[in-house]
N, C-alpha and C positions, 0 to 999 in steps of 0.2 A: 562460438556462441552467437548468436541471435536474437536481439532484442524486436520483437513485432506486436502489433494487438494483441490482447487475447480476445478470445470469440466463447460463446459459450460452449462449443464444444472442448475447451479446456478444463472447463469445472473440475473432471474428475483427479486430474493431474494436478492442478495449485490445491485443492481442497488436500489430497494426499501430503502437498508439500507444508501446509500449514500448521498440518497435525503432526511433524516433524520437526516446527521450528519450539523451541523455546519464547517463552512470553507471550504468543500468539491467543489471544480471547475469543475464541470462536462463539462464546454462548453470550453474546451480551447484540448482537445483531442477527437479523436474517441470512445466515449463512448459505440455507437449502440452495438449490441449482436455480430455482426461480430467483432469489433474492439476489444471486452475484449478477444471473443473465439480467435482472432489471437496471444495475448499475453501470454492468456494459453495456448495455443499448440507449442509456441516456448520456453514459461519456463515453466516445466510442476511441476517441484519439489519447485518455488519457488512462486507458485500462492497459495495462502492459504484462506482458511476461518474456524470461529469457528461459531461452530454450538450447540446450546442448545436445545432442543425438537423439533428436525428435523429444527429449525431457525436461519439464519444468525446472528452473533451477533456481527461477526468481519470479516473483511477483509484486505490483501496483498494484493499487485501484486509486486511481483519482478522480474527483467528482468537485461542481463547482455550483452556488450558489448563482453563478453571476458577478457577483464581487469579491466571494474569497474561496479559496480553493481548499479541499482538503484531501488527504492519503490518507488511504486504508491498506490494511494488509499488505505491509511492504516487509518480503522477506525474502531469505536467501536460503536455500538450502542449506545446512550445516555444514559437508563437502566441501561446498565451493564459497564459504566463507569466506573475508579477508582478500576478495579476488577483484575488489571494486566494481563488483555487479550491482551491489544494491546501491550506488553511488551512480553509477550509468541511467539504472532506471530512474532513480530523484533526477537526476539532471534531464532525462528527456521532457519527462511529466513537466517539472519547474520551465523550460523552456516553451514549452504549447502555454502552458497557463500566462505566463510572461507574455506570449504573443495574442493571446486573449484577451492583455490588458488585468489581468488576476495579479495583485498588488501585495495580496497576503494569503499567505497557506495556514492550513492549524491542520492538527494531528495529535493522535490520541495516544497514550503509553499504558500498558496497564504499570499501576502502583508499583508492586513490587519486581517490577521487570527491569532489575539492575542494569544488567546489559545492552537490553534497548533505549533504557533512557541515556547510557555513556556512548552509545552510538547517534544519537542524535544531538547531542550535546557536540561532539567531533563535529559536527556535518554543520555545528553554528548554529543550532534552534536551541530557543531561547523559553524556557521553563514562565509560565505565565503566573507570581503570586498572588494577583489580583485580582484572580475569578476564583470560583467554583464553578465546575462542570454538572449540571444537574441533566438528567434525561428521567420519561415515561416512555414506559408499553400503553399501545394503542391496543 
């Protein structure tokens, strides 16, 4: 396995992987090929995918404000689950950001995504009860 950039010639391979994973929210952002290549071309060191026999098998996206950093679309193929890929990919992402000087991450869980939130809970992040999360469509 291979963890490297991803480029937007990957679109169509993480977009396949995503619609694979469980808990993944694809409709609540600009998913289209334009809106992930906007993401990679502003963070270009901290968009990741693991690749096995030329196959998507994990994916990042991390993007930073400048001051705080945040993860999207961080998944693992269902295969290769449990193989500490999606742990490799947090750790790269967390360490560029760390050398950016990025102090704090946030990241987003859909509600009823049991599993993703017992996975990140493992990994040490830490459930916020003092916000509410509000967003708008532009």
């Amino acid at each position: 396995m291979e963890i490297r950039r991803m480029v937007s010639e990957d679109y169509e391979g993480a977009y396949d992987l995503w619609t694979r994973v469980p808990g993944m929210n694809l409709n609540s952002l600009d998913n289209s090929y334009e809106g992930i290549d906007r993401i990679i071309r502003k963070n270009p060191e901290t968009c990741l995918v693991a690749v096995t026999n030329e196959r998507i098998i994990g994916t990042i996206l991390g993007g930073t404000d400048g001051r705080k950093g945040f993860l999207y679309h961080t998944a693992v193929d269902p295969v290769h689950q449990g193989k500490g890929i999606g742990t490799q990919l947090i750790d790269r992402v967390c360490s560029i950001f760390k050398r950016e000087k990025i102090t704090k991450i946030g990241l987003h869980v859909v509600l009823d995504n049991e599993e993703g939130k017992q996975f990140w809970r493992k990994k040490g992040w830490n459930f916020r009860p003092d916000i509410v999360y509000l967003d708008r469509d532009l």
